[in-house]
Every structure is written in structure tokens, then in C-alpha cells.
N, C-alpha and C positions, 0 to 999 in steps of 0.2 A: 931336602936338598939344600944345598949350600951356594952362594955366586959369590965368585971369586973378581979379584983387583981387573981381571979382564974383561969384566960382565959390567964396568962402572959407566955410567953417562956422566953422572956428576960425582962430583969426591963422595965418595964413600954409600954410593947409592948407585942399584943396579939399574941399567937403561931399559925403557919401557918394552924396547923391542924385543928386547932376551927375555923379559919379564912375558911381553905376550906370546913371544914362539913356546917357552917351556907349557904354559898353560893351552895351547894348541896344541903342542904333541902327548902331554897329559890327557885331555881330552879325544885326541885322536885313537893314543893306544886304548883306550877301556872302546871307543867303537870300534876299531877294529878287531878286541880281542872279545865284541857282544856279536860282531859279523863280519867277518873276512871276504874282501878286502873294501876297506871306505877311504874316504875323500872329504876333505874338508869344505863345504860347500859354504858357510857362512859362519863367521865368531865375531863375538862383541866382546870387547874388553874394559872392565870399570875399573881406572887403579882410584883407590882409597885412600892409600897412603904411601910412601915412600919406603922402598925397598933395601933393605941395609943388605950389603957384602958380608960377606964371613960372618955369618948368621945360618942355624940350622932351622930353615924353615918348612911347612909342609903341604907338600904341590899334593891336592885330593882333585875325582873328578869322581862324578853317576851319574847314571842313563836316566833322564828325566820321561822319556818322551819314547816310543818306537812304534812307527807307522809306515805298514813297505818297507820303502827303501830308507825313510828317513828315519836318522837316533836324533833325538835330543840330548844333548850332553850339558850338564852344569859344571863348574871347574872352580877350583878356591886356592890360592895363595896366603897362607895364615904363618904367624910369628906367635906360636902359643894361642891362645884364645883370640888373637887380633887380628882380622879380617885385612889382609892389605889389597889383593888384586880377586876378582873373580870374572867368570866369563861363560857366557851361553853360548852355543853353539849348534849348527845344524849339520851332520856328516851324511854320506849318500854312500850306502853301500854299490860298488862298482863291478862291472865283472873284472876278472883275474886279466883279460886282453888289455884292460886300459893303461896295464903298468908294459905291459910287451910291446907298444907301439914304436919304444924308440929302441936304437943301438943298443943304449946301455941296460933296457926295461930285459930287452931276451936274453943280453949275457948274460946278467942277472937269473933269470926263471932258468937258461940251460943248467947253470951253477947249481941250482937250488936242485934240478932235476936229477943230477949228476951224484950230489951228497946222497939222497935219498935213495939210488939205486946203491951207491957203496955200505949204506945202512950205517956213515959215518953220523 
């Protein structure tokens, strides 16, 4: 993945917080796509080093860990062989109602429901 002039904290360096959402939704899709649907119940974030923009870096993530409901997930932000951001994580596989609770969770699930019967 690449972070662009929008993704900057400081000149020419991406801000932590974009740096730890990417490496939380890394780690969230591999638990969601080892158990559908999960939740992010806990992530630690170590940055290393300093994040350069318009740089092609590579967001990796595996299941360390799977017991019940919890996955253990490890996460890595690397620049070629150089370790910059990494991160643990614990996700909670959830039932499918936890996303329908609100307005937007059932538009969403009818939409979804809706694609599926047209077999679009």
C-alpha cells in the first residue's frame, strides 16, 4: 500500500493514526475472512520507525492464536525488509445481529439480502 500527502502528520511522514487504523483493518479482514463476523476487541500498536508517504509499503497480517471466539492476530507494516509499525490484536467473533442493531446495520443486511435474492 502507498500513503499519500493526505495521510501526513508531519512533512513527509504518515500520522500514527492512519498508520494504526490501516494495520487494524489489515488485521481485522484476515479475522473476519478466518470467522465471519468479528470485532475488534483489543490492538496494540508499536511504531518503530517513521512512516514515509508515497512509498510502496507492505501491510501483512496472520492468525497467531484461535480459541472460541477469540483470533489472535499479528500485523506488520514493512518498507522492503524494515520493520516500521507492527501490532497484536485480539478480535471476538460476534453474531451477524451485532451489526443489525442500528438504522444503518439493517439497511445495510436488507441491501445485502436483497443482492443475493437478485443473484446480482
Amino acid at each position: 500500500m502507498t500513503f499519500r500527502a493526505e495521510h501526513q502528520g508531519g512533512p513527509g511522514l504518515v500520522h500514527g493514526g492512519v498508520v494504526g487504523a490501516a494495520l487494524d483493518e489489515a488485521c481485522g479482514l484476515l479475522a473476519t475472512w478466518y470467522r465471519f463476523p468479528t470485532v475488534t476487541a483489543r490492538i496494540a500498536i508499536r511504531y518503530r520507525r517513521p512512516v514515509p508517504i508515497n512509498r510502496e509499503l507492505r501491510l501483512s497480517a496472520r492468525v497467531t492464536e484461535s480459541r472460541g471466539r477469540r483470533i489472535e492476530i499479528a500485523g506488520e507494516l514493512t518498507d522492503g525488509e524494515e520493520l516500521l509499525t507492527e501490532a497484536e490484536g485480539t478480535f471476538l467473533h460476534v453474531p451477524l445481529e451485532h451489526f443489525l442493531a442500528t438504522p444503518e446495520g439493517r439497511a445495510a443486511g436488507d441491501a445485502w439480502a436483497r443482492r443475493l435474492e437478485s443473484g446480482a
